[in-house]
Every structure is written in structure tokens, then in C-alpha cells.
KEFIRO-733225 format. One record per residue (C-alpha): x, y negated, z; residue in three letters. Coordinates in steps of 0.25 Angstrom, whole numbers, plus 2048, in hexadecimal, padded with zeros to 3 digits. Each point is the difference from the previous one (the first is absolute). Last residue first. Layout:
% KEFIRO-733225
SITE,X,Y,Z,ala
...
//
This chain:
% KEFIRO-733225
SITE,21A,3F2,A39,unk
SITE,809,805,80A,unk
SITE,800,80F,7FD,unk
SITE,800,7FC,7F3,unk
SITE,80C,7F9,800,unk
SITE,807,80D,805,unk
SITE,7FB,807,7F4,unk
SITE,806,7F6,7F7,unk
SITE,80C,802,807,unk
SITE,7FF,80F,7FE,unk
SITE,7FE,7FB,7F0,unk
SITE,80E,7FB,801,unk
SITE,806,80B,807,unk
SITE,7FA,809,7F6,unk
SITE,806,7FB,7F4,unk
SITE,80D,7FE,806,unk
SITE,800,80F,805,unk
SITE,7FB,804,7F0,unk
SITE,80B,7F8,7FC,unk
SITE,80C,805,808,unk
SITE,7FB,80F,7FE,unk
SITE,801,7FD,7F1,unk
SITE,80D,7F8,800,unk
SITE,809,80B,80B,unk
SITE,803,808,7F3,unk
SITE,803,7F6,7F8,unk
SITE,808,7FA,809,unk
SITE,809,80D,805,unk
SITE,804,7FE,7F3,unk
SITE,805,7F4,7FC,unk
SITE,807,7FF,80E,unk
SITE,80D,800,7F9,unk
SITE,7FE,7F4,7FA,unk
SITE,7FC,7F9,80D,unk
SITE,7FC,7F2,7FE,unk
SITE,7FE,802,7F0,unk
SITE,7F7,80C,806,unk
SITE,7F9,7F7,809,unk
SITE,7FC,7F7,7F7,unk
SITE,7FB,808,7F4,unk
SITE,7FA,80C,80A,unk
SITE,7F7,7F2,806,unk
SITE,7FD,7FA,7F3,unk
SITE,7FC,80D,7F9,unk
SITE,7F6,802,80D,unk
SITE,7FA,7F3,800,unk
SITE,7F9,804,7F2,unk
SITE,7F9,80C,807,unk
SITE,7F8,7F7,80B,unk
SITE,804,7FE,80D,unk
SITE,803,7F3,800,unk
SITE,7F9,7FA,80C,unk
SITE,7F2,7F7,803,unk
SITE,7F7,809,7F9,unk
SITE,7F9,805,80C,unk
SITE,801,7F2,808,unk
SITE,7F8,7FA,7F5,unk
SITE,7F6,80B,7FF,unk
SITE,7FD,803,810,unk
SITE,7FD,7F0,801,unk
SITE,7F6,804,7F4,unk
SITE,7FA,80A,805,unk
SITE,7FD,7FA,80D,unk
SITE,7FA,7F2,7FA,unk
SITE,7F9,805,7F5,unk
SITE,804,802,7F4,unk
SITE,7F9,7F8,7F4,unk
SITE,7F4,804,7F5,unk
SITE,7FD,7F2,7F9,unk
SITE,810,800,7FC,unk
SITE,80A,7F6,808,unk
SITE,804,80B,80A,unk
SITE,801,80B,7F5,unk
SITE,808,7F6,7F8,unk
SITE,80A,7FD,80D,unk
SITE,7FF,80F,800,unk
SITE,804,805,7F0,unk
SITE,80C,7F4,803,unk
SITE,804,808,80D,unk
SITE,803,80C,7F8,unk
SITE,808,7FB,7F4,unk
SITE,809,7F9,809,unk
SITE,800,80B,80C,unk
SITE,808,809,7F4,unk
SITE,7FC,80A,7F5,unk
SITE,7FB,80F,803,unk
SITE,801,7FC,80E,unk
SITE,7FA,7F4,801,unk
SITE,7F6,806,7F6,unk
SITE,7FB,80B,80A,unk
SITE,7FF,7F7,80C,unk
SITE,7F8,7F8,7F8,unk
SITE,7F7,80B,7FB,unk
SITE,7FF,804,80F,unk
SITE,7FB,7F3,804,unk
SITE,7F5,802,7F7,unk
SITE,7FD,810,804,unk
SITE,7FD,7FB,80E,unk
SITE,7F7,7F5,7FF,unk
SITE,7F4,807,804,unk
SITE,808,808,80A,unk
SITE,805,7F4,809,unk
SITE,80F,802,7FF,unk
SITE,805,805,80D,unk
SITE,80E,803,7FC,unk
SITE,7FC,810,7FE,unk
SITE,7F6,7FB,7F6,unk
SITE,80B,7FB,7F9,unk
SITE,809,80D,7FF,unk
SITE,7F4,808,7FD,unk
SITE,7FE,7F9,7F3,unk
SITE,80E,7FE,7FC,unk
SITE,7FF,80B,7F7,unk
SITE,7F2,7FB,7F9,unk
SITE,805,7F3,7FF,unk
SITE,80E,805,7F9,unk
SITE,7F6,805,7F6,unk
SITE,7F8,7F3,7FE,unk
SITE,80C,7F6,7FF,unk
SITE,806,80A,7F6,unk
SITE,7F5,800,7F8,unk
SITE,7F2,808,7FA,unk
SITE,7F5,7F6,7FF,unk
SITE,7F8,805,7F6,unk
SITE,800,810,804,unk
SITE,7F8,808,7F8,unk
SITE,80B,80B,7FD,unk
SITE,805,7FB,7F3,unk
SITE,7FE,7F1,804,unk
SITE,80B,804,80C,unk
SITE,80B,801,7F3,unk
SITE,7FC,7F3,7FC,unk
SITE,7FF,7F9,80F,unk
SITE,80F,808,801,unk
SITE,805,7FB,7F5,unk
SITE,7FC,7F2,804,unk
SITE,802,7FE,80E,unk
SITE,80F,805,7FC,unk
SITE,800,7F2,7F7,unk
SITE,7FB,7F9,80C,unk
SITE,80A,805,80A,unk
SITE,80E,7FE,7F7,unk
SITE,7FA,7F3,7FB,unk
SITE,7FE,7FC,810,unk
SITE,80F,805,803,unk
SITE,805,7F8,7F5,unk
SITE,7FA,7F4,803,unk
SITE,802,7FF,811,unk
SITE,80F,807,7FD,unk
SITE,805,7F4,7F6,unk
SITE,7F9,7F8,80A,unk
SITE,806,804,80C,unk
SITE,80D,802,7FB,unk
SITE,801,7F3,7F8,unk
SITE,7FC,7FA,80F,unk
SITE,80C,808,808,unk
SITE,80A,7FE,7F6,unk
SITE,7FB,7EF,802,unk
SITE,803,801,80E,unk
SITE,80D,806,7FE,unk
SITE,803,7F3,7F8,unk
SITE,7FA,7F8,80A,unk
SITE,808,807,80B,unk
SITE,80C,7FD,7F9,unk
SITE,7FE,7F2,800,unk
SITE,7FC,7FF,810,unk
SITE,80D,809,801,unk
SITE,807,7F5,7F9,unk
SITE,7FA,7F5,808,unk
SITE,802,805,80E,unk
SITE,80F,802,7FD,unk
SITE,80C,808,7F7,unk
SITE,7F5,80C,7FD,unk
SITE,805,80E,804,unk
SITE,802,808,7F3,unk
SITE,806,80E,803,unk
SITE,7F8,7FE,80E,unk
SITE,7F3,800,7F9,unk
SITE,801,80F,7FE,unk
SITE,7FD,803,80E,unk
SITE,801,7F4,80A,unk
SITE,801,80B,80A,unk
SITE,7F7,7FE,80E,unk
SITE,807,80A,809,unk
SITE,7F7,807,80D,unk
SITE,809,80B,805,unk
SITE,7F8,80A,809,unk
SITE,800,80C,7F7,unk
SITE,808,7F9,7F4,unk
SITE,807,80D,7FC,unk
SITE,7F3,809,801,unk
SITE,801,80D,806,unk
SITE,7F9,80A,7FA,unk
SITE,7F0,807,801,unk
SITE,7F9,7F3,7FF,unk
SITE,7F1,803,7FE,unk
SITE,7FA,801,7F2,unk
SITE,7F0,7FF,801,unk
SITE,7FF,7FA,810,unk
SITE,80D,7F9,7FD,unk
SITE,7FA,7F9,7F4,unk
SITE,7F2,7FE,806,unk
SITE,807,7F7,80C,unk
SITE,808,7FA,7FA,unk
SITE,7F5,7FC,7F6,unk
SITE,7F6,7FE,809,unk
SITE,80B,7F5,808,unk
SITE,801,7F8,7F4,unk
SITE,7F2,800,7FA,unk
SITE,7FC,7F8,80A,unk
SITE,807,7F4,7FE,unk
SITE,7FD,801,7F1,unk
SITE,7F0,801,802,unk
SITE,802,7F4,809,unk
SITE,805,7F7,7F6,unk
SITE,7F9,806,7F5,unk
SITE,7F3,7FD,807,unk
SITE,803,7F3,806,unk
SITE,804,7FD,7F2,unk
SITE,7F1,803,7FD,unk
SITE,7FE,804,7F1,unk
SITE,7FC,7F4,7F6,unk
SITE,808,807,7F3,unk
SITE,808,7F2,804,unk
SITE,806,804,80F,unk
SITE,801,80E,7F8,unk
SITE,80B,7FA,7F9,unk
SITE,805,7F5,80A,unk
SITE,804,80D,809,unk
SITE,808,806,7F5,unk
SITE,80D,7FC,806,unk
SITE,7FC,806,80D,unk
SITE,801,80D,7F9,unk
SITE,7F6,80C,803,unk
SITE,800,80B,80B,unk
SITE,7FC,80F,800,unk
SITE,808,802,7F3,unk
SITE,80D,7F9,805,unk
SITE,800,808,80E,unk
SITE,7FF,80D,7FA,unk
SITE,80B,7FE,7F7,unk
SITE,809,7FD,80C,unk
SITE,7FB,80B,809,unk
SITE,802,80B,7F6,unk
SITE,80F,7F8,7FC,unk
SITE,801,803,811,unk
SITE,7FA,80E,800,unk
SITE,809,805,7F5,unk
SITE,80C,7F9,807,unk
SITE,806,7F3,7FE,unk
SITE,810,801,7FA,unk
SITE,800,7FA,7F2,unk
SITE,7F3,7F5,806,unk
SITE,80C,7FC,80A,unk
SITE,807,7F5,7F9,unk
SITE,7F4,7FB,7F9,unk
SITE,7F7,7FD,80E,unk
SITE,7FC,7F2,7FD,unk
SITE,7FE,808,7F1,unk
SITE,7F6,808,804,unk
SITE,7F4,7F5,802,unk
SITE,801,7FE,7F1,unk
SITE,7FB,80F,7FF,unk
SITE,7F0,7FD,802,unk
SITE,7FF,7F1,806,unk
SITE,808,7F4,804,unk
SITE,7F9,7FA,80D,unk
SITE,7F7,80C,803,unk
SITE,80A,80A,7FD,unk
SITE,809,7F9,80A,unk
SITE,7FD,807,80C,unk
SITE,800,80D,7FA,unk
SITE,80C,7FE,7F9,unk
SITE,807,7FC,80B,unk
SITE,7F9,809,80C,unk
SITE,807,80C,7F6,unk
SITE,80E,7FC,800,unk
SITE,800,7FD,80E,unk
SITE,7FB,80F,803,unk
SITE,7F4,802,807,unk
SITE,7FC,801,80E,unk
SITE,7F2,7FB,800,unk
SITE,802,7F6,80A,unk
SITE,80E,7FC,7FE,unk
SITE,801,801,7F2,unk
SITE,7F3,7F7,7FF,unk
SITE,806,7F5,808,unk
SITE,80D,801,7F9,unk
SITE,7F9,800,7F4,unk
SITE,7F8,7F3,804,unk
SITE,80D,7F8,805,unk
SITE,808,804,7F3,unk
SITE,7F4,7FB,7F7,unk
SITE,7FF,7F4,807,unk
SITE,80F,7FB,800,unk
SITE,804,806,7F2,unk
SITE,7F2,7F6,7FA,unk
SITE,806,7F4,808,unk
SITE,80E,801,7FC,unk
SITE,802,7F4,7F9,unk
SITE,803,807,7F1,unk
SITE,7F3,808,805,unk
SITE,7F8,7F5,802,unk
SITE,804,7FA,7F0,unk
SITE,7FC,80D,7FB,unk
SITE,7F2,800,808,unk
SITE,7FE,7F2,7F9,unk
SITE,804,805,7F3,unk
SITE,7F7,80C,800,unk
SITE,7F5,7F6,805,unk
SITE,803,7F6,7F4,unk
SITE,7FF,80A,7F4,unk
SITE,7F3,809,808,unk
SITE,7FB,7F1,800,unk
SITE,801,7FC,7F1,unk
SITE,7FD,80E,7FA,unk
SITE,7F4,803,809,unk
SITE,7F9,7F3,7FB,unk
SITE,804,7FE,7F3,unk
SITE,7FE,80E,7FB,unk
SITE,7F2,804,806,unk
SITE,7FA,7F3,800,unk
SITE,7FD,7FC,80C,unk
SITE,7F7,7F3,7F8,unk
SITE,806,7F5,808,unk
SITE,80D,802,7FA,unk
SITE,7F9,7FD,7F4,unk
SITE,7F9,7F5,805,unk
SITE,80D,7F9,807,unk
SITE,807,800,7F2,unk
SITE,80B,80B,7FC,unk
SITE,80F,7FD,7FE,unk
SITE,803,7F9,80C,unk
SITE,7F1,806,808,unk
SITE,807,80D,801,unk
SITE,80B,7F9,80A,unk
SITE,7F4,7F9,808,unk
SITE,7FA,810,7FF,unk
SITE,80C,805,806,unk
SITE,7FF,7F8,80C,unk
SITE,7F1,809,803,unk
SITE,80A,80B,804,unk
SITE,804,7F8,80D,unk
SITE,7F1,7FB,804,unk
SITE,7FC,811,7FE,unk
SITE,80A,803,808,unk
SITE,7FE,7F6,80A,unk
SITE,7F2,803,802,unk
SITE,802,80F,800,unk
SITE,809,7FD,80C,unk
SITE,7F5,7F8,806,unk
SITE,7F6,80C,7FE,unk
SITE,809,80A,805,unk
SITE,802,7F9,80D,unk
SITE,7F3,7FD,802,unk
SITE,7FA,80C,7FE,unk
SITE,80A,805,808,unk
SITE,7FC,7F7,80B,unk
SITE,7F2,803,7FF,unk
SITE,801,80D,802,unk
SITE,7F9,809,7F6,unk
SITE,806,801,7F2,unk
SITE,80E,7FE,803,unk
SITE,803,804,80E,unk
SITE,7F8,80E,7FE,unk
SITE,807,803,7F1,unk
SITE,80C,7FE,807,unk
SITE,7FE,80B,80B,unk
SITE,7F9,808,7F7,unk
SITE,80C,802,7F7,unk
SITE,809,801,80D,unk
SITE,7FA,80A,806,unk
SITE,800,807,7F2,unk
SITE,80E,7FE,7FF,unk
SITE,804,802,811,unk
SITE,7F9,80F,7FC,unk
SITE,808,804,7F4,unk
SITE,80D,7FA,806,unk
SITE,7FD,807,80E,unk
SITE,7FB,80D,7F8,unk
SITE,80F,801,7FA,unk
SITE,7FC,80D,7F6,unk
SITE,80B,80A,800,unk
SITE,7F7,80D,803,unk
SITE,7F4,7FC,7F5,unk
SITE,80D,7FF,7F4,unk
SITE,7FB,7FE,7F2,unk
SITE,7F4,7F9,806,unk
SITE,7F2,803,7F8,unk
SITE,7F8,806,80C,unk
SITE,806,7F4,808,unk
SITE,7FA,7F6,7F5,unk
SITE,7F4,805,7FF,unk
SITE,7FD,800,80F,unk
SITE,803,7F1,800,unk
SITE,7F7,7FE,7F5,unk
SITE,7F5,808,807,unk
SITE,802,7F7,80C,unk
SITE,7FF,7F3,7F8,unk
SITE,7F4,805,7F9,unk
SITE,7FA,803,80D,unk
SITE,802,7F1,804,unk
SITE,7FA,7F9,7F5,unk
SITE,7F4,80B,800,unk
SITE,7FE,7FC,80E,unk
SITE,801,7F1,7FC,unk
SITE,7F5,803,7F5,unk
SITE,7F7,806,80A,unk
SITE,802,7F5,80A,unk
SITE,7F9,7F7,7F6,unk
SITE,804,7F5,7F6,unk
SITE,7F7,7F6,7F6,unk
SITE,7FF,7F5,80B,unk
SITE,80E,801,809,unk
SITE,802,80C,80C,unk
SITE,7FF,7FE,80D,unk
SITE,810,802,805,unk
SITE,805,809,808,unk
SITE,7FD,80B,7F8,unk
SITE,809,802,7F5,unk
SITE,80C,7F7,808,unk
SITE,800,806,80D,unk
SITE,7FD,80F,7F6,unk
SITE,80F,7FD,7FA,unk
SITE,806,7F8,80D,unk
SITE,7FB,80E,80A,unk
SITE,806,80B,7F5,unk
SITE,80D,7F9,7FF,unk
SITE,801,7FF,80E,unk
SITE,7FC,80E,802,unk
SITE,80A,805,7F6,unk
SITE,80B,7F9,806,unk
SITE,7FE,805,80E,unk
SITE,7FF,80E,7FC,unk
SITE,80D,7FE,7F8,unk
SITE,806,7FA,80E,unk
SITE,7FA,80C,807,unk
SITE,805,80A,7F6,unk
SITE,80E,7FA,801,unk
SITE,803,800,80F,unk
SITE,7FE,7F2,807,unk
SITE,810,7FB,804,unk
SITE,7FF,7F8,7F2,unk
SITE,7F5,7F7,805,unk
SITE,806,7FF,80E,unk
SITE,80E,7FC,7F8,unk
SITE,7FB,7F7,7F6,unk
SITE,7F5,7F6,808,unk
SITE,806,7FC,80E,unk
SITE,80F,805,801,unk
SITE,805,7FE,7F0,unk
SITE,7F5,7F3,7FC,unk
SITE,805,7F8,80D,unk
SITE,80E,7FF,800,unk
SITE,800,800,7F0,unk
SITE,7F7,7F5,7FE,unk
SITE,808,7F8,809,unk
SITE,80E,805,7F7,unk
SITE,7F9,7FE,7F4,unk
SITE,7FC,7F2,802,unk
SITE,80E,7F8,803,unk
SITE,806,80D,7F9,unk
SITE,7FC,7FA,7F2,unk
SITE,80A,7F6,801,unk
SITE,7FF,7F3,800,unk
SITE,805,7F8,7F3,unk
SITE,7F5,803,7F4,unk
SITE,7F9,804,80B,unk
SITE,7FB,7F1,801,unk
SITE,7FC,7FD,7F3,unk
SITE,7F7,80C,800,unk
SITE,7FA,7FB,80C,unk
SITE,7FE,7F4,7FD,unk
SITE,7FA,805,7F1,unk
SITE,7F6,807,80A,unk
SITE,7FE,7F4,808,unk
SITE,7FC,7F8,7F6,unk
SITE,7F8,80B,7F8,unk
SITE,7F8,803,80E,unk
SITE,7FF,7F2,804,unk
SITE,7FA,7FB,7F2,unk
SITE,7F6,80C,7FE,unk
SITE,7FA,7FC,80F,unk
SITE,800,7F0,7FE,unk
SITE,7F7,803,7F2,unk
SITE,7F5,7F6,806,unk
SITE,80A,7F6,806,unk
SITE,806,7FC,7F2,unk
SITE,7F7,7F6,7FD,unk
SITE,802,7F9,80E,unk
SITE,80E,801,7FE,unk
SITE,808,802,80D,unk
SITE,800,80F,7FF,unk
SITE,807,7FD,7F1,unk
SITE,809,7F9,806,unk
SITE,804,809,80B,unk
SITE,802,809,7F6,unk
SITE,809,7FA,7F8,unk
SITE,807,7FA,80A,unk
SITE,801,80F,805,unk
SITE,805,805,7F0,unk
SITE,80A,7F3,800,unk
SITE,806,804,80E,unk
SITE,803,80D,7FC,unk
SITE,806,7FD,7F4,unk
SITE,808,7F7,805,unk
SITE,806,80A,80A,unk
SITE,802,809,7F3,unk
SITE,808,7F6,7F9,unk
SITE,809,7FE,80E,unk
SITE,803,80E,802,unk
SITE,803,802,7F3,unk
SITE,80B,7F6,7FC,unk
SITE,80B,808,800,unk
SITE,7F9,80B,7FA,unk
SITE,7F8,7F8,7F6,unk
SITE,80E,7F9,7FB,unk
SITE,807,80E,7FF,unk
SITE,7F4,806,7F9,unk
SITE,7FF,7F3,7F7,unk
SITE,811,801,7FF,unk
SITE,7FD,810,7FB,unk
SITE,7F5,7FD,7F8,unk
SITE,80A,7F6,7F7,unk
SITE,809,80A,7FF,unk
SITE,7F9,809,7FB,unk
SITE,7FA,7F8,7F5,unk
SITE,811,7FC,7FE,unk
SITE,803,80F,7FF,unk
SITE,7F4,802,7F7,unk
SITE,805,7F6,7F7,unk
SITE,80D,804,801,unk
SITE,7FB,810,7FC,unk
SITE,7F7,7FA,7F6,unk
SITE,80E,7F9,7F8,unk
SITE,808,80B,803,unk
SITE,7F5,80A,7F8,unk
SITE,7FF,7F4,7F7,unk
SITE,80F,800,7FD,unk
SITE,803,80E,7FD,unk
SITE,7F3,7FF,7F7,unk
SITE,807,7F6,7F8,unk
SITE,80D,807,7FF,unk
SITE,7FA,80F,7FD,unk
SITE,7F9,7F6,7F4,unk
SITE,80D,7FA,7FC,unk
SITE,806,80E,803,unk
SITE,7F7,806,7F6,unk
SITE,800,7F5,7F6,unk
SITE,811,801,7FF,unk
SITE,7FE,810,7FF,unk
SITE,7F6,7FC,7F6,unk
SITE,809,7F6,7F8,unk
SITE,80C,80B,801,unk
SITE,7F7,80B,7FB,unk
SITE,7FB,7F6,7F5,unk
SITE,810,7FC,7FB,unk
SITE,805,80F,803,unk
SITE,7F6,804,7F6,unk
SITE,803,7F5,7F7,unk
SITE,80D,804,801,unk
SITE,7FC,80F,7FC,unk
SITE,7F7,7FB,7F4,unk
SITE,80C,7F7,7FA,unk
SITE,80A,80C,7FE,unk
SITE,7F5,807,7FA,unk
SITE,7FE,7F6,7F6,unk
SITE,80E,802,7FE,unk
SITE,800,80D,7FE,unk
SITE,7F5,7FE,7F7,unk
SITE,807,7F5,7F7,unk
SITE,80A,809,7FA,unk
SITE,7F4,808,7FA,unk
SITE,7F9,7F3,7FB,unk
SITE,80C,7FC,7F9,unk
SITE,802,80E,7F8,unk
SITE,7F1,7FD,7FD,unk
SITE,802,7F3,7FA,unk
SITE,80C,805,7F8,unk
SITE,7F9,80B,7FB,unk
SITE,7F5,7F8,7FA,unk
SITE,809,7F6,7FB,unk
//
């Protein structure tokens, strides 16, 4: 029996065998029927979006068709809606009081309407025929060195002008002006000895910056139309970024919105402002004023398109982000124009972090002003340090590019409003996260090195300390009063080390302390740690801009710690310049 029953299980192997294959073929033929199923349903997806996004593009075709067929007449009533509007509002006995603000912003969005049909010629053209034969050619006719001399005088007239043109506030003298004012020259002088290229420097650029730093600096802080100007624009800044606290106050109550903590109060209106920008920039607004501004300052300081961008929009976007309105021509700028670009995004600091220094209790006629200024110095400090020694491609073309955004462009108002909340939120975790870490970083260095200074009989022995001492004769040279100066250096020294955050907390508790600032030390400390010239800015800026222009990588690098050290110093040049004022 045994036999028999092995003999059977010998016959059955083959079959057995048999059986295997066709199962085989069975699961080969199920897995080929599972891929084209699944080959099938992707088939019909992918045709599925692709008439969906025929039919979206449809239907912004027939509202393009409708809006241009029907342009004339929306615009029109536009028009007449904004003057209604106005005249109202002049009408209006509680309105009467802001009648100067109302007819400047009516009859600017009259006038933005209305060029949205009339050609630019209607006022190029007049300008023209009176700019070129009157002002452009007599000027340029004037040999070079005589312009140059013209330029350095008119420069050197508004600086002293404004030093000592004016009697000088409780707690300040002419001595501390003069010292202002040398530390500017000495700064400049710095600079050309450090330039990569003395024979290729543009002096008209260098020159028309620095006139233009003291020019604004001059309309803002002592005429009282500037004063005016930038205090009702503060005001409606800070009345917009308030809106985000009503959102806060959703899932918080009114008293702990109330309280400016930290967290609530930065995250709910750095979320809302970012998303208000957003929504501007879906409707044109933000394109249209940043495009006018560089074309201004690519006319008068004779820089490239790409580079009056980024330096006019640092302020409004900050370090690195400000490249992407230029992503197209980031693989193609120049050392002297990525030079240009980083120096312009640590001089400056992002308009979407206004609400934040807004609640550490700093001025945002400061900030506001700071970053004005800032522009021009960095222009005209990055050329002076790395002049242009190519042939830019955007040499007198302005072009406003959508950057990255443009892969994604939101289907209306509301969508790009919702996308800039989600942005918005990027931006707060950022903060935060870097706020934290960055602090734990600084604190736990202080440690090691107050152990390691107990070994030399030093107590007190950090970082805040040692970058004091090096900043030292950098601070005096902004006019610092001397009794003050090695405490608005140890600032300077940890915005750097960490960031403006970090440093602008140590001096609202300095001004709150028994022992505050005075009043000139500390209008020369906010506007000296207002910019992102610190070393953690610097991995942002080589990140962004290398992902913009991969091969660029290296050139980057190199250009980052130049960039820095030129962002740095334009912003404590503009602290400078508020000294000679103060």
C-alpha cells in the first residue's frame, strides 16, 4: 500500500505542475487585466481634468470676452461711482476733516481707471517735448566732471542742510550731528577702499542714492507734510492689521486678544495682511506700484529693470521673496545685479511683518521710513562695493513677473484672498518656529561661554557682549551719545548674531527698565535694527535664489557675505542719517 501511494504521488507531480503554470497564466492575466483597469481609470481622469480645465478656460474666456465688449462702459461707471463717492464724502460734514486724503485717493483710482483706456502718450508725449530740450539735453551737454562736481556738492549741501539747519531737540547737540555726518563720510570712504572694481564705479548712481536717502529722510521727519503723509499712512496700516485681531478674537476672547500676546497677536494679522496683499496683487494693484517705483528708480539711478524690482519690492515682500517677481531673469542677472538683489533684502525688512514690530511697540513711522530709505542706500552701497562691469539684459526694461505664483494663478479675488491666508500662516510658523529656536540657540551659547569666561574672571562673558565690543566704533560713528554707546551696540550685536526680533524685545525691556534710552539713542536704536542683516537671513537668501537660478549656486555664495555686510551697513547708515535729524 505504501508503494502504491508513492507511485500515485509521483504521477501526480506532473500534474501538480501542470496546474501551477495555469494558475500562473490565471494571476498574470488577472494583473495584466488590473493594470489596464488602473491604466483605464487614470486614462479617464487625466481626460476628465483636461475638460474640466478646458471648461474653466472657457468660462474665463466668455468673462474676458463679456469684460472686453463691455469695458468701456464698466469702466465709465466706475468713474462716475469713485467722483459720487467723493463728492459725497466732501459733502459730509463728518467727512470734511479728511477732504485732503479722500481727494488724493479718489482721484488717484480716477486716474488709474481712466488709463486703463487712454493711452500713455496723452502724458508722455507733453512730458517729452518739454523734459528732452529744456532739462535732459542742457544737462547732458555739461561735461562729465562738471556734472559729477555738481552732484557731489548737492549731495554735500542737503546732508550738512539737514544736520545743521535745524536746532537741535532736548538731549542732542551739534557735536553728536557732526559725529552723524563724519560717520557717514567715513562709511562711504570704506566702501570705495573695499570696491572689487574702483575704475568701474557708476558715481551718478552712488551719488543720486545717497541724495535720495537724505532726501527722504528730510520730507519725512521734518517737513510737515511728510510728517503727515507718513503718519496718515501709518494710520491706515496699523487700522487694516488691527482687522486681524476681530478674526483672533473667533476663537480667542476680547481679553486675550487684548493682552498683544505674542502668538495671537502677530499670527492673526501677519495671516490677514499677507492675504489682503495677495488679494491686491490678483487685481493688479501691488504689479502697478511696484512697476511705477522701479521704473522711477531705474531711470534715475540707471540700473537694470531686474534690479529696481527686487529693490523696490524688498520692502513689501522681503529677503529673497522679492526675486521671484523677477524669476525669469534671476538665471541671467549679473554678479553685480544678484550683489544688488541680496543687498537690497538685508537693508530692508518685509511689509508683512509690520504688524509685528507694530506690537513689540516700535514706531511704524519708524519702520515705515527706515524701509524707504533703506532703498536708495542699498543701491547705491551695492554699486559703490560691486559695480556693474557687464551688460545686463533688462538694462531699461521694467517687467513685473508673477514668479512662481504664476504655475498656480488663483481662479478669482476669493481664491487668491485663500491662498494668501495659507501663505500667511507659512509666514507666522516661520517666525515663531525661528523666534524659539533662534533664542534657545543664543541662551544656550551664553552659557558655554559665561562657564568658559568664569575661568578668566569674566561673569558676564556672551555673545551680546562680544559683538558690543565690535560694534562699538560702529555706533559711535552714528552719533550715539557716548554714555549710551556700548548699550546700543549690544543690540546691534545680537540683531545680528540672532535677528531684529530678538533684538527689539531686549530694547522695549530696556525702555520699560528703571535705566531707559534716551530719546536720541533710542531713535538711532530702532532705525538700526530695522533690516535683516543678520547671519540667519543669509541661508534664506542663498536658499531662494539658488532654487531661482540653480546655476547661479555659486556665484551666490560667494557674493552672500559682501551682500550682508553691505545690507548691514546700509541700514545702520540710515540710522546715521536719523541722527543727523534727531
Amino acid at each position: 500500500m505504501a508503494e502504491l501511494e508513492t507511485l500515485q504521488v509521483i504521477e501526480q507531480k506532473p500534474s501538480l505542475g501542470v496546474q501551477n503554470d495555469v494558475t500562473g497564466q490565471k494571476d498574470h492575466a488577472r494583473a495584466q487585466s488590473y493594470t489596464s483597469s488602473q491604466d483605464k481609470e487614470a486614462h479617464v481622469k487625466a481626460v476628465e481634468e483636461a475638460l474640466s480645465e478646458e471648461e474653466v478656460e472657457a468660462q474665463d474666456g466668455k468673462a474676458q470676452g463679456l469684460y472686453a465688449k463691455y469695458r468701456v462702459f464698466i469702466l465709465c461707471a466706475s468713474i462716475i461711482a469713485v467722483l459720487g463717492w467723493w463728492i459725497s464724502s466732501i459733502v459730509v460734514p463728518t467727512s470734511r476733516p479728511r477732504w485732503i486724503t479722500l481727494t488724493v485717493l479718489a482721484w488717484n483710482l480716477v486716474s488709474v481707471i481712466a488709463f486703463r483706456f487712454t493711452p500713455n502718450s496723452v502724458v508722455t508725449r507733453p512730458v517729452s517735448a518739454v523734459w528732452g530740450p529744456f532739462v535732459s539735453r542742457p544737462f547732458f551737454s555739461i561735461p562729465y566732471r562738471t556734472r559729477l562736481a555738481m552732484g557731489w556738492l548737492a549731495l554735500i549741501g542737503i546732508v550738512f542742510g539737514s544736520a545743521f539747519g535745524f536746532k537741535p531737540p532736548p538731549g542732542s547737540t551739534y557735536g553728536d550731528r557732526a559725529i552723524s555726518v563724519f560717520g557717514l563720510a567715513v562709511f562711504q570712504f570704506g566702501f570705495y577702499l573695499a570696491s572689487n572694481a574702483r575704475n568701474d564705479i557708476p558715481w551718478n548712481t552712488v551719488i543720486v542714492g545717497l541724495f535720495f536717502q537724505q532726501a527722504i529722510a528730510l520730507f519725512a521727519l521734518k517737513t510737515d507734510a511728510g510728517f503727515r503723509i507718513f503718519k496718515k499712512v501709518v494710520g491706515l496700516a496699523r487700522e487694516l492689521l488691527d482687522e486681524g485681531a476681530h478674526g483672533a478674537q473667533f476663537f480667542f476672547d476680547a481679553d486675550t486678544v487684548a493682552k498683544h500676546w505674542f502668538f495671537i497677536n502677530i499670527l492673526s494679522a501677519i495671516i490677514f495682511f499677507v492675504a489682503f496683499v495677495q488679494m491686491l496683487y490678483y487685481f493688479g494693484v501691488m504689479q502697478w506700484l511696484i512697476a511705477g517705483c522701479a521704473w522711477f528708480f531705474s531711470k534715475s539711478m540707471d540700473i537694470s529693470g531686474a534690479e529696481a524690482v527686487v529693490a523696490v519690492s524688498s520692502p513689501f515682500f522681503g529677503p529673497g521673496e522679492s526675486a521671484c517677481l523677477v524669476q525669469p531673469y534671476v538665471d541671467l542677472m549679473t554678479p553685480s545685479e544678484i550683489h544688488l538683489t541680496m543687498t537690497s533684502g538685508f537693508s530692508t525688512l518685509a511689509g508683512s511683518l509690520l504688524t509685528a514690530y507694530i506690537t513689540l511697540g516700535i514706531s511704524p513711522r519708524t519702520i515705515l521710513t527706515s524701509s524707504v530709505m533703506s532703498v536708495p542706500a542699498s543701491i547705491a552701497i551695492s554699486k559703490l562695493r560691486f559695480p556693474e562691469k557687464e551688460d545686463p539684459i533688462t538694462r531699461g526694461n521694467v517687467v513685473v513677473d508673477r514668479g512662481i505664483q504664476s504655475k498656480h494663478e488663483p481662479a478669482n479675488a476669493l481664491h487668491a484672498f485663500c491662498n494668501g491666508a495659507s501663505f500667511g500662516l507659512v509666514v507666522a510658523g516661520r517666525i515663531l518656529t525661528n523666534v524659539l529656536t533662534i533664542l534657545a540657540l543664543v541662551y544656550s551659547i551664553d552659557g558655554i561661554l559665561t562657564w568658559l569666561g568664569k575661568g578668566f574672571a569674566i561673569h558676564h562673558l556672551t555673545l551680546e557682549l562680544i559683538f558690543g565690543y565690535i560694534f562699538y566704533p560702529l555706533t559711535f560713528l552714528m552719533g550715539t551719545p557716548r554714555p549710551e554707546i556700548l548699550r546700543v551696540s549690544r543690540l546691534i550685536g545680537k540683531k545680528f548674531v540672532a535677528n531684529e526680533f530678538v533684538a527689539y524685545l531686549d530694547l522695549q525691556a530696556i525702555q520699560k527698565g528703571p535705566h531707559p534710552l534716551s530719546l536720541r539713542a533710542y531713535t538711532i536704536a530702532s532705525y538700526a535694527l530695522c533690516g535683516f542683516g543678520n547671519l540667519g537671513s543669509v541661508g534664506i537668501q542663498i536658499g531662494v535664489l539658488s532654487a531661482l537660478a540653480p546655476s547661479r549656486a555659486r556665484v551666490i555664495a560667494r557674493i552672500a557675505p559682501s551682500a550682508l555686510f553691505c545690507g548691514f551697513i546700509a541700514t545702520m547708515q540710515t540710522a546715521g542719517i536719523a541722527g543727523t535729524l534727531a
